[in-house]
Biopython code that builds the backbone (N, CA, C, O; Angstrom):
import numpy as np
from Bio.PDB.StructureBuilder import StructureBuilder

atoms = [
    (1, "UNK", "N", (-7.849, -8.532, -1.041)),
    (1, "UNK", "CA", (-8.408, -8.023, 0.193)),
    (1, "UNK", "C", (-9.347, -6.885, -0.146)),
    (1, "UNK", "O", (-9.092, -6.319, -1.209)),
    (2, "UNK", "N", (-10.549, -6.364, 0.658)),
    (2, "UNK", "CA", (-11.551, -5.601, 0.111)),
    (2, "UNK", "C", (-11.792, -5.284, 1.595)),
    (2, "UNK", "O", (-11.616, -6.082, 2.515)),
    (3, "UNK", "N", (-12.310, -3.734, 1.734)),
    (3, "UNK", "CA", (-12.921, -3.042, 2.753)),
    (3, "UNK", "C", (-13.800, -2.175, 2.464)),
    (3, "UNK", "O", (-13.755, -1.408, 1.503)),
    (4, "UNK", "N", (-14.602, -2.245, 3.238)),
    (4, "UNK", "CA", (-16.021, -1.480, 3.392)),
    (4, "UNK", "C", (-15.632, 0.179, 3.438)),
    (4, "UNK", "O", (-14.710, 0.707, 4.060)),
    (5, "UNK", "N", (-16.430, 0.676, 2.758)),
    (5, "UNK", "CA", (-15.969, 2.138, 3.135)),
    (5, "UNK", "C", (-15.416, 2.727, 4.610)),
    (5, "UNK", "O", (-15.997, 2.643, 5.692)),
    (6, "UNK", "N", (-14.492, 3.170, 4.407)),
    (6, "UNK", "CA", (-13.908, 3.578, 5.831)),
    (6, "UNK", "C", (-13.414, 2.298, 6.660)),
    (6, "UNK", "O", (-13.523, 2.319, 7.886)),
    (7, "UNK", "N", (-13.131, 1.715, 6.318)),
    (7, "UNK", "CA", (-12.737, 0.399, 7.492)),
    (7, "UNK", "C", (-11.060, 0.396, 7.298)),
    (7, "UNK", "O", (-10.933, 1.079, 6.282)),
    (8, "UNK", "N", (-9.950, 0.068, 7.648)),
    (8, "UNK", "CA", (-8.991, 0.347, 7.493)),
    (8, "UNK", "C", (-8.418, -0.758, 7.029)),
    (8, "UNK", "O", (-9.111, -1.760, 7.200)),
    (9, "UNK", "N", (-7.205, -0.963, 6.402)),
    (9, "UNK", "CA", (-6.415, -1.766, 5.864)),
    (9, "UNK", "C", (-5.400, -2.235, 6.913)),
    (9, "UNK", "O", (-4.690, -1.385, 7.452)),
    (10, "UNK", "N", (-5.285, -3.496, 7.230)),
    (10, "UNK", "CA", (-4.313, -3.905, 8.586)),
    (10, "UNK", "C", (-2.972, -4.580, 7.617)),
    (10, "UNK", "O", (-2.786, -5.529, 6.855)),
    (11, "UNK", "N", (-2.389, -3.697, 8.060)),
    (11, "UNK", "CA", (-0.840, -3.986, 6.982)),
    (11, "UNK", "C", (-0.060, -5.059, 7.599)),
    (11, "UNK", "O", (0.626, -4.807, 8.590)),
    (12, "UNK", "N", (-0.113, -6.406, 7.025)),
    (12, "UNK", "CA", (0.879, -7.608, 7.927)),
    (12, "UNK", "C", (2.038, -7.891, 6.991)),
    (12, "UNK", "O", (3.077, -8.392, 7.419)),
    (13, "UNK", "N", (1.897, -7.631, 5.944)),
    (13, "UNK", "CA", (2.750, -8.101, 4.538)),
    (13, "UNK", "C", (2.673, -7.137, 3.375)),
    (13, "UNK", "O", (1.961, -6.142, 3.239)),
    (14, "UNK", "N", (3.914, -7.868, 2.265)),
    (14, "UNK", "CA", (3.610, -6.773, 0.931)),
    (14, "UNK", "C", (2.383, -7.120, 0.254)),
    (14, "UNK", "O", (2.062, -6.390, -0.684)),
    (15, "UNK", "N", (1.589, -8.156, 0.566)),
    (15, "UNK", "CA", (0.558, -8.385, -0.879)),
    (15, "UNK", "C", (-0.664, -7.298, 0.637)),
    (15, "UNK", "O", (-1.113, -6.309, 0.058)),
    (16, "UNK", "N", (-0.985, -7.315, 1.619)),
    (16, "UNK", "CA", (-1.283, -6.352, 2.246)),
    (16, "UNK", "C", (-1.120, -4.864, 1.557)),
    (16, "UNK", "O", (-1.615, -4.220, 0.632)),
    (17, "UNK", "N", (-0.393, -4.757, 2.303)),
    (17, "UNK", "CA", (0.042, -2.624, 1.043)),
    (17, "UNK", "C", (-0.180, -3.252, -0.207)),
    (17, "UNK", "O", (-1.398, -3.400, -0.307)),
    (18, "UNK", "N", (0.427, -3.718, -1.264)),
    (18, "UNK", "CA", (-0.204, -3.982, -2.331)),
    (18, "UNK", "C", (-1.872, -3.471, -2.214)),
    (18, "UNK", "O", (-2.304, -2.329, -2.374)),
    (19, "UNK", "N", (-2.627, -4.711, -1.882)),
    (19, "UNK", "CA", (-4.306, -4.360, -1.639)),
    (19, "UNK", "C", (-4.393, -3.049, -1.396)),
    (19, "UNK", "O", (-4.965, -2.524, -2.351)),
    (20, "UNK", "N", (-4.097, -2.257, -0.569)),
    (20, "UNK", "CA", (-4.375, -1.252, 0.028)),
    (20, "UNK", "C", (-3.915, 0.025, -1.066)),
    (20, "UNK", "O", (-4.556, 1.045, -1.320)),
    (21, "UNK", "N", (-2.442, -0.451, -1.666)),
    (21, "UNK", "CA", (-2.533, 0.826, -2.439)),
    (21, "UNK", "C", (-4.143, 0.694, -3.572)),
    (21, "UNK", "O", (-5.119, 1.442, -3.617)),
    (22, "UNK", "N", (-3.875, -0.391, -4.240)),
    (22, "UNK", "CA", (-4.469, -0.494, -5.511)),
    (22, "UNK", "C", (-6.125, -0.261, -5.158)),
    (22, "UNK", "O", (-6.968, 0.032, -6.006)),
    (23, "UNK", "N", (-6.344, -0.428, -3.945)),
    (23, "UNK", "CA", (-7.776, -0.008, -3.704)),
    (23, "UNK", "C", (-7.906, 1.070, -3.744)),
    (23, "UNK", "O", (-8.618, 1.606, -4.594)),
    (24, "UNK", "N", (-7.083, 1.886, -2.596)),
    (24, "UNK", "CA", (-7.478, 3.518, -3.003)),
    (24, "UNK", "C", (-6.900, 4.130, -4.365)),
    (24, "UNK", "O", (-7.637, 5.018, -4.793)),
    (25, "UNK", "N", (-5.906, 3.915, -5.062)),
    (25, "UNK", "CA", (-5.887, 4.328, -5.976)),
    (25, "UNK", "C", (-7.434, 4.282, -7.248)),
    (25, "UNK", "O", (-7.946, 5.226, -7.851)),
    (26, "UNK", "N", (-7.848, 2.594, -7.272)),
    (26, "UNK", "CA", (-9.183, 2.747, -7.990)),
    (26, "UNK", "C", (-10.298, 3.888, -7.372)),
    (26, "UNK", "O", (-11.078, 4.669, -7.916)),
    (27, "UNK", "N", (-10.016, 3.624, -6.175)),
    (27, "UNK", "CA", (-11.197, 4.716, -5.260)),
    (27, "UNK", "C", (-10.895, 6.294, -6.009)),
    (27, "UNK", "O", (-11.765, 7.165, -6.040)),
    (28, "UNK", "N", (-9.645, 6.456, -6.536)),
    (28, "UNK", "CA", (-9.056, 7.558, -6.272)),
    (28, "UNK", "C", (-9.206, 7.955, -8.006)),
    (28, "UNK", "O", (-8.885, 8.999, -8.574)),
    (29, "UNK", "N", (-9.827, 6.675, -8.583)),
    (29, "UNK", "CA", (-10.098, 7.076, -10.299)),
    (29, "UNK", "C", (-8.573, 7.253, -11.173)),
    (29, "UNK", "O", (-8.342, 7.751, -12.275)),
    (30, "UNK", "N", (-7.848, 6.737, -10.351)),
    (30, "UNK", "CA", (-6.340, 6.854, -11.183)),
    (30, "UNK", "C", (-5.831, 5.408, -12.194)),
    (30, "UNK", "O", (-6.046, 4.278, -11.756)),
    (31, "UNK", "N", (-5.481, 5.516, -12.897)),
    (31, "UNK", "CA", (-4.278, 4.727, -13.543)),
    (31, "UNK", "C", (-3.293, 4.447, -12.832)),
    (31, "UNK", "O", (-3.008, 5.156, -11.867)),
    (32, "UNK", "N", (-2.561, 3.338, -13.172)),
    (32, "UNK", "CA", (-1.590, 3.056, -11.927)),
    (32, "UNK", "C", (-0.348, 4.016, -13.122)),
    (32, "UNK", "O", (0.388, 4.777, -12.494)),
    (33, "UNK", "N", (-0.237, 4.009, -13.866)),
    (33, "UNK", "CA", (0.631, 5.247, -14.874)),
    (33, "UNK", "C", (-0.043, 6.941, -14.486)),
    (33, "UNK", "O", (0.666, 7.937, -14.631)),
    (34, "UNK", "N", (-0.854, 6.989, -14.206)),
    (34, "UNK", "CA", (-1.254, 8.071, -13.155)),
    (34, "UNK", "C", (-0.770, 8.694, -12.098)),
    (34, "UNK", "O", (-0.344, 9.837, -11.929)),
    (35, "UNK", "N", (-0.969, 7.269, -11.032)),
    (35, "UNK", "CA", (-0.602, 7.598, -10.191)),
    (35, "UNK", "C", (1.491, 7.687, -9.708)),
    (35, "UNK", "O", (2.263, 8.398, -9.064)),
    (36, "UNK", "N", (1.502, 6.566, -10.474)),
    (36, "UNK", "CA", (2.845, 6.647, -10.703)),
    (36, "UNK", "C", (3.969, 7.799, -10.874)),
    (36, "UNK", "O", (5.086, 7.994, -10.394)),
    (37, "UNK", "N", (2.867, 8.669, -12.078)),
    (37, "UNK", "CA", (3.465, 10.478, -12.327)),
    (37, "UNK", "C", (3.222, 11.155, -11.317)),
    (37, "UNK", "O", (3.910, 12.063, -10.851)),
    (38, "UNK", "N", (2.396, 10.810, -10.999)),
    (38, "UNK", "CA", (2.184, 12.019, -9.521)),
    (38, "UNK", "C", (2.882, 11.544, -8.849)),
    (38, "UNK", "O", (3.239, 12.510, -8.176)),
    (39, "UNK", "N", (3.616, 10.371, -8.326)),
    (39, "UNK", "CA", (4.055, 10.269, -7.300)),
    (39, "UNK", "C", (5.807, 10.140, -7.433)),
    (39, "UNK", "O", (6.668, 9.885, -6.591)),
    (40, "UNK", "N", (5.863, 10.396, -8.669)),
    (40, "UNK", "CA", (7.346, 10.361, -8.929)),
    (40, "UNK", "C", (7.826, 8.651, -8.806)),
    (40, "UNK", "O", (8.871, 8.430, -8.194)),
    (41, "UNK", "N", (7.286, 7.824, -9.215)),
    (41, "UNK", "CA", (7.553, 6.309, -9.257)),
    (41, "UNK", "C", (7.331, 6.490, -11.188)),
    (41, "UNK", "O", (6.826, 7.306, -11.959)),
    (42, "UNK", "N", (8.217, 4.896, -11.285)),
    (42, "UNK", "CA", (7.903, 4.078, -12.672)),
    (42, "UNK", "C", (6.925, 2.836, -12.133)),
    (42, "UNK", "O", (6.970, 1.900, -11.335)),
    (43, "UNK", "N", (5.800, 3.588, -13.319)),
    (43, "UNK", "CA", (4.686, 2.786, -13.362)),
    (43, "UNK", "C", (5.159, 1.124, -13.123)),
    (43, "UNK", "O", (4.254, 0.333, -12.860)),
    (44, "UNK", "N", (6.241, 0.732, -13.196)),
    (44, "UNK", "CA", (6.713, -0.580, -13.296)),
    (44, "UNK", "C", (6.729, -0.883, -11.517)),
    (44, "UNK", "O", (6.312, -1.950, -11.067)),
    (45, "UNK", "N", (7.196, 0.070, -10.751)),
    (45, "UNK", "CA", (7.573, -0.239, -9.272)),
    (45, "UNK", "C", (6.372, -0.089, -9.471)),
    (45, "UNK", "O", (6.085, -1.115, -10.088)),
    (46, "UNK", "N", (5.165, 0.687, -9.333)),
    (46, "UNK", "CA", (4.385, 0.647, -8.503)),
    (46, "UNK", "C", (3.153, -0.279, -8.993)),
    (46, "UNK", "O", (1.991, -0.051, -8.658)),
    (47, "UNK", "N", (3.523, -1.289, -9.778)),
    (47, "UNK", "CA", (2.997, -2.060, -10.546)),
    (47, "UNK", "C", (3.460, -3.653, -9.345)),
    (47, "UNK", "O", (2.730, -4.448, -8.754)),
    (48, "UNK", "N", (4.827, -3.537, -9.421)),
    (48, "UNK", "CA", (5.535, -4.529, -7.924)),
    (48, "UNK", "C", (4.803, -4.252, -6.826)),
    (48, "UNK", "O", (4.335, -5.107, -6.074)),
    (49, "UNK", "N", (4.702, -3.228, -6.722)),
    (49, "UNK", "CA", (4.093, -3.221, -5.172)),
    (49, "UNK", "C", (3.003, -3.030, -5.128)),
    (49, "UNK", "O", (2.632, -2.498, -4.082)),
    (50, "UNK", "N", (2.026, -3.304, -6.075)),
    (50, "UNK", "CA", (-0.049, -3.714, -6.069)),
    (50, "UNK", "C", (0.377, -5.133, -6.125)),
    (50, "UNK", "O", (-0.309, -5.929, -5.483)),
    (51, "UNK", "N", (1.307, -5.539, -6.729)),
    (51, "UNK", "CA", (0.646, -7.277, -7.068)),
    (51, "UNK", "C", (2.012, -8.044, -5.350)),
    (51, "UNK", "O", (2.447, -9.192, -5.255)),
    (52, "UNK", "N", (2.199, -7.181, -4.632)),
    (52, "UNK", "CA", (2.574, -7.607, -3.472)),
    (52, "UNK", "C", (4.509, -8.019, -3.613)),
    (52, "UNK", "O", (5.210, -8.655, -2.826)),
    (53, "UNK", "N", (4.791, -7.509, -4.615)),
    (53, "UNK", "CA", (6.245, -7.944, -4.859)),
    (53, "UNK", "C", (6.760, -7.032, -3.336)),
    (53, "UNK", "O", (6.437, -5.896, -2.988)),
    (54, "UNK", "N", (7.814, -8.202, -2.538)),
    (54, "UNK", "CA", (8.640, -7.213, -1.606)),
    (54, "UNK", "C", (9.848, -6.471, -1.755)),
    (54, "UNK", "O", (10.942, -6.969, -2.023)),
    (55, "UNK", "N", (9.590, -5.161, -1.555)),
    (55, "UNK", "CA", (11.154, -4.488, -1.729)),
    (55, "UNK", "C", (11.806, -4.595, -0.687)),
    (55, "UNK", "O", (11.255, -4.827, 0.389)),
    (56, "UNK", "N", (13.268, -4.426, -0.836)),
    (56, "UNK", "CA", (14.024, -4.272, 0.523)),
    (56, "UNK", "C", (13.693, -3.746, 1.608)),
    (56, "UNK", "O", (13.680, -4.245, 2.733)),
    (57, "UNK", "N", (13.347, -2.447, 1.179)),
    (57, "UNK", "CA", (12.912, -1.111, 1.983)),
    (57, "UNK", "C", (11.704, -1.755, 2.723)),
    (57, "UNK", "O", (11.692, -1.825, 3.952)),
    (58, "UNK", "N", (10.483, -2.319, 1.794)),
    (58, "UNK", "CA", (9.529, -2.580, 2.681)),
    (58, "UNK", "C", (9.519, -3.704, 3.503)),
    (58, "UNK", "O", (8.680, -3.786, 4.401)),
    (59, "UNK", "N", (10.433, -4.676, 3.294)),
    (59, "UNK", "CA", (10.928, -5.647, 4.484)),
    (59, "UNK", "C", (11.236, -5.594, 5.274)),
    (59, "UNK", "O", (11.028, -6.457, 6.126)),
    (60, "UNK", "N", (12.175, -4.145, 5.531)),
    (60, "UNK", "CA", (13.168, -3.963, 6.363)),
    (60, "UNK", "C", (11.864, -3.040, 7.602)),
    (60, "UNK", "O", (11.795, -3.253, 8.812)),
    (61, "UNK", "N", (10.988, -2.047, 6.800)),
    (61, "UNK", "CA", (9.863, -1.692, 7.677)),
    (61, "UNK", "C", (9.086, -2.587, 8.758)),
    (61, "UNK", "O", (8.764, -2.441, 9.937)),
    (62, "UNK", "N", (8.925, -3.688, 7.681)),
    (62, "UNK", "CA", (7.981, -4.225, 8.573)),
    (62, "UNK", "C", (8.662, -5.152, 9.418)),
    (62, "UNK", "O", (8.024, -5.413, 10.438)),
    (63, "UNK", "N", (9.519, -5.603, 9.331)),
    (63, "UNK", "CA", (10.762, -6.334, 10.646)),
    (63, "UNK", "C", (10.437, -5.322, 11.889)),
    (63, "UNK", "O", (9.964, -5.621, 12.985)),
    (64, "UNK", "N", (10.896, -3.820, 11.318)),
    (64, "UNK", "CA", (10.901, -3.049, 12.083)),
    (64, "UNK", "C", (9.384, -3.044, 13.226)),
    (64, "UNK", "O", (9.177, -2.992, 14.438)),
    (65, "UNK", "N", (8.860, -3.101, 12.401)),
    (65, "UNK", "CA", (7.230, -2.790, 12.902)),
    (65, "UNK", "C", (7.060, -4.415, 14.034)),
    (65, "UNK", "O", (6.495, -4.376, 15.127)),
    (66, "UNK", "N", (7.504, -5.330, 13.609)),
    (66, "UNK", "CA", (7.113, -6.178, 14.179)),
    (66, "UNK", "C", (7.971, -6.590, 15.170)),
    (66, "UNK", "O", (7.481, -7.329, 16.024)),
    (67, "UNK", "N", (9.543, -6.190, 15.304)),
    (67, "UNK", "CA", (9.981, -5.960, 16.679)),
    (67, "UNK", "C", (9.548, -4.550, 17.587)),
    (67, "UNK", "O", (10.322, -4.146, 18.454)),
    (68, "UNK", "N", (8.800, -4.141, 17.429)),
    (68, "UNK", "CA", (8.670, -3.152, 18.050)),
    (68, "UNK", "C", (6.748, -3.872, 18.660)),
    (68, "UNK", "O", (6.306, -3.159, 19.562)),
    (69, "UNK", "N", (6.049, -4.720, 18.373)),
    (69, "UNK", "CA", (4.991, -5.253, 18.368)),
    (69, "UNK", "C", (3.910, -4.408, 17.946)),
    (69, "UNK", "O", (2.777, -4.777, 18.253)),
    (70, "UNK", "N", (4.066, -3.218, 17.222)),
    (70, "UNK", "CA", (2.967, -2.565, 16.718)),
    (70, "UNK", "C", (2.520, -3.214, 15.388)),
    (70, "UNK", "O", (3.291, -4.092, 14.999)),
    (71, "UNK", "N", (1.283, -2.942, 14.486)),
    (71, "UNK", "CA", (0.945, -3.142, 13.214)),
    (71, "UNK", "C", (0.536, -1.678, 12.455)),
    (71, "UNK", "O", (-0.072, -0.672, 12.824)),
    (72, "UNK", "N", (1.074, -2.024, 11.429)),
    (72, "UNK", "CA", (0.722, -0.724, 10.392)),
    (72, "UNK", "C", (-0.658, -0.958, 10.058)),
    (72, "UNK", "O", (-1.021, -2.082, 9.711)),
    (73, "UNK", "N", (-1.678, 0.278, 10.154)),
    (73, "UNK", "CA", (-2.580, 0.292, 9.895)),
    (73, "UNK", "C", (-3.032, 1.796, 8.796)),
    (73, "UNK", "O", (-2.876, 2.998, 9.010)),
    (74, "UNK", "N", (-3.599, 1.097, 7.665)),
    (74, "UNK", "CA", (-3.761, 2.521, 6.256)),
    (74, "UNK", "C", (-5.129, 2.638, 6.577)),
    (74, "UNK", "O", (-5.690, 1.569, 6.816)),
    (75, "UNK", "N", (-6.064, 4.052, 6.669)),
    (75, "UNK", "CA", (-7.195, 4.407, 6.765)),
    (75, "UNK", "C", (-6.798, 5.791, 5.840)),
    (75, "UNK", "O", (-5.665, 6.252, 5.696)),
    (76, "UNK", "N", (-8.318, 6.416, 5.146)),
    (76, "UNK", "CA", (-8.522, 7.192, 4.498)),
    (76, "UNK", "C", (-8.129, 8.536, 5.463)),
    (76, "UNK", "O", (-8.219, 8.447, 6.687)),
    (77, "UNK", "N", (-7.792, 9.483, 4.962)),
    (77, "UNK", "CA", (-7.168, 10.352, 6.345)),
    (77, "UNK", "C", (-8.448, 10.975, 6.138)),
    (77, "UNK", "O", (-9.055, 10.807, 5.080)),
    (78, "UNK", "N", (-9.000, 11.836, 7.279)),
    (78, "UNK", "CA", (-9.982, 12.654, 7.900)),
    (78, "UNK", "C", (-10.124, 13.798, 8.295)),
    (78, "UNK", "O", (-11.028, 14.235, 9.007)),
    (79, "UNK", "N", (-9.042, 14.461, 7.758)),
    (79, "UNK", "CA", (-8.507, 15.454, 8.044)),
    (79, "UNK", "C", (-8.410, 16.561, 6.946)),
    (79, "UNK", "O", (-7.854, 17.630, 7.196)),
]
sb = StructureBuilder()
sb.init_structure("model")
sb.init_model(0)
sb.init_chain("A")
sb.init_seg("    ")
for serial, (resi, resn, name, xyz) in enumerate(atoms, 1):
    if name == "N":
        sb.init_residue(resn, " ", resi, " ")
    sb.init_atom(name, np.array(xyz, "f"), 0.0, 1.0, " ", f" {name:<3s}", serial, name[0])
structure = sb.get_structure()
């Protein structure tokens, strides 16, 4: 998945967030072992969750999200 500068990422699934991390992270000039240290993850999880692997946790979100009928949406913050 690919977006135009500023256009937002419409989160329906894990290979969704996947796309979305691994884009801004390149945007962001990081290593995924980079970003991984900064974020207190093993480069290995956050390696699962660019190539769309689902975790529990993020299954259980988006159930959530989708009985509730909203969609997760990732944009660059502006703030």
């Amino acid at each position: 998945m690919s977006t135009s500068a500023g256009a937002p990422f419409r989160v329906y699934s894990p290979a969704s967030i996947g796309a979305a991390i691994r884009h801004y992270r390149r945007e962001a000039g990081l290593t995924q072992a980079q970003l991984a240290r900064e974020a207190g993850l093993e480069r290995t999880y956050l390696s699962r969750l660019e190539n769309g692997h689902e975790t529990e946790q993020l299954k259980r979100i988006l159930v959530v999200f989708r009985q509730l009928g909203v969609r997760l949406t990732l944009q660059r913050e502006d703030w």
